[in-house]
C-alpha positions in Angstrom: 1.4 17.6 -11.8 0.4 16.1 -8.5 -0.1 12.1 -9.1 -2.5 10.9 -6.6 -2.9 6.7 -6.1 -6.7 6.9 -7.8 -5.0 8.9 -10.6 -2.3 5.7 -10.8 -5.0 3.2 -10.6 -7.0 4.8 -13.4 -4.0 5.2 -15.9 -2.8 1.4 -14.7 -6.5 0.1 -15.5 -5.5 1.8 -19.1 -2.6 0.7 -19.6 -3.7 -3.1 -18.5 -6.1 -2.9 -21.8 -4.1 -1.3 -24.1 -1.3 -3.7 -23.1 -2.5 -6.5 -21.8 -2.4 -8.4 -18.2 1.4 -10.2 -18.9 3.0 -7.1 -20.6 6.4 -6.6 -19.2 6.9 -3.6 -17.1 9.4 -1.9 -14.9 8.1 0.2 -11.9 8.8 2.7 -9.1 6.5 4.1 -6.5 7.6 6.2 -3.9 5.2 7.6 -1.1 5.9 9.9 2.1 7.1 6.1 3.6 10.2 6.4 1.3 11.1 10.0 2.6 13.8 9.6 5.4 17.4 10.2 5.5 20.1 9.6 7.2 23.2 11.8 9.1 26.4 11.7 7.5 27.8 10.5 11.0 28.0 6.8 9.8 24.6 6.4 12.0 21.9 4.0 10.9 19.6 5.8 12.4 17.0 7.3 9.7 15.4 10.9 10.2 11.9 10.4 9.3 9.8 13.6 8.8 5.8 14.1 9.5 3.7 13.3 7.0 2.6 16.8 5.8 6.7 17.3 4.9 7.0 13.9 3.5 3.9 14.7 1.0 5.4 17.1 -0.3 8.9 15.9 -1.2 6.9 13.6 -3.1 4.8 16.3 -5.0 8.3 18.0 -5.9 9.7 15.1 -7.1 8.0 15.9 -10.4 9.7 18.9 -11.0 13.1 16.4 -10.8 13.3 16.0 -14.8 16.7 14.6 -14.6 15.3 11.4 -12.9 13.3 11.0 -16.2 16.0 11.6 -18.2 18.2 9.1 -16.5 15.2 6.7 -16.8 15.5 7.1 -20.7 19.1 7.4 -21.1 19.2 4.2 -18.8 17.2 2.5 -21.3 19.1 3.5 -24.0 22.2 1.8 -22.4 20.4 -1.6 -22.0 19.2 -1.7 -25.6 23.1 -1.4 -26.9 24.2 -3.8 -24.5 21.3 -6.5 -25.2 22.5 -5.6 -29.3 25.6 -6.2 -28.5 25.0 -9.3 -26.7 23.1 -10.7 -29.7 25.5 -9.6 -32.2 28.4 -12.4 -30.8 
């Protein structure tokens, strides 16, 4: 599914009432900006692609389920440490 900004907005403006202003979150947005690259010369030099590419990295990025899953399984690893932590 293609997630446009107004689509974001929307499901933010949702989630603000269901959840309230001061809920805690954790957040990434990536837009054809965040799509460069760089040589595997040592260069610091990014390749930056048009816009038309760059758009549609993006729009594949949600057939990536493995970011999701590290997402969760990420989450899983900071609720056993924080037990941990309040077990001592």
């Amino acid at each position: 599914m293609i997630v446009t900004a107004k689509m974001m907005k929307s499901a933010l403006e949702r989630f603000i009432i269901d959840n309230g202003e001061d809920c805690p979150v954790y957040y990434q947005i990536f837009s054809f900006h965040d799509v460069v690259d760089y040589d595997n010369d040592g260069s610091e030099d990014a390749i930056v692609y048009d816009r038309d590419f760059a758009d549609k990295v993006i729009t594949d990025l949600h057939q990536e389920d493995h970011i999701t899953e590290y997402i969760f399984d990420t989450i899983g690893d900071v609720i056993r440490h924080r037990l941990a932590r309040q077990s001592h």
